[in-house]
C-alpha positions in Angstrom: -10.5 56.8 17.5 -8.0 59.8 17.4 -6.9 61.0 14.4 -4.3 59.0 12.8 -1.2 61.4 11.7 1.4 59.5 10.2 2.1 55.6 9.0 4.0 54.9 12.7 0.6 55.3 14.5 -1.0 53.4 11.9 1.5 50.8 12.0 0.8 50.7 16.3 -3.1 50.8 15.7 -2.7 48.0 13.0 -0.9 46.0 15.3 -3.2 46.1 17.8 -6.4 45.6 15.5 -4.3 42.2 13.8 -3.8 40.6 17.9 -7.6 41.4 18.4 -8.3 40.1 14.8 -6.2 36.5 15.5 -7.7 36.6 18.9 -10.7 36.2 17.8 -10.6 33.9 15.0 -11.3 36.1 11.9 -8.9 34.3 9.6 -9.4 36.9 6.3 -9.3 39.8 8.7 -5.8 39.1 10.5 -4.5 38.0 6.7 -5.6 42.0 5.1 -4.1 43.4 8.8 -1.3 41.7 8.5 -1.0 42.1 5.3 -1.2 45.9 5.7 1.2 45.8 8.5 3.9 44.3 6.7 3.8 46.6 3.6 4.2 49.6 6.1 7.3 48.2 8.3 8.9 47.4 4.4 8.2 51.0 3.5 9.9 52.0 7.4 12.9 49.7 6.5 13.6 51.3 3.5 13.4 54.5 4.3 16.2 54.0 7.5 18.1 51.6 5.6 17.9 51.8 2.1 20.7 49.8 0.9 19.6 47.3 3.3 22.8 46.6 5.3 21.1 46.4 8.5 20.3 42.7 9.6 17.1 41.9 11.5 16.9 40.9 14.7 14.0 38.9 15.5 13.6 39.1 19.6 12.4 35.3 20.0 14.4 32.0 21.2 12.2 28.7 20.8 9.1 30.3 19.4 9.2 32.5 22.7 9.5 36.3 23.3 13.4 36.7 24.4 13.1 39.8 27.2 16.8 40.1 27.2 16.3 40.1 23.1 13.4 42.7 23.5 15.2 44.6 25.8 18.4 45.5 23.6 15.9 45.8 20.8 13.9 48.5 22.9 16.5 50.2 24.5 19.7 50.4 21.9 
């Protein structure tokens, strides 16, 4: 694995280790990635938006990834 340099390629290498971790079952692994993950995109929240005035905007409709929703997300 390359060197890890900051908590934005942590947060990408976590995310990645949690799909593989839920993908393959491991129930108390996925809870500590996930876990991990979302203390680290608190901490990026924060640090953008610290009087937190910025609403969230989850890209899914009906459980399902929205592409139009991921798009605008993606590409502001």
């Amino acid at each position: 694995m390359d060197r890890i340099t900051d908590d934005y390629e942590l947060a990408a290498v976590v995310a990645v280790r949690l799909r593989d971790a839920r993908a393959a079952g491991d129930i108390e692994h996925s809870r500590r990635l996930a876990a991990a993950l979302h203390a680290l995109t608190e901490r990026f929240v924060h640090e953008v938006d610290p009087a937190g005035t910025t609403a969230a905007l989850l890209p899914h409709m009906n459980e399902q990834l929205d592409p139009v929703a991921v798009a605008r997300l993606l590409n502001p």
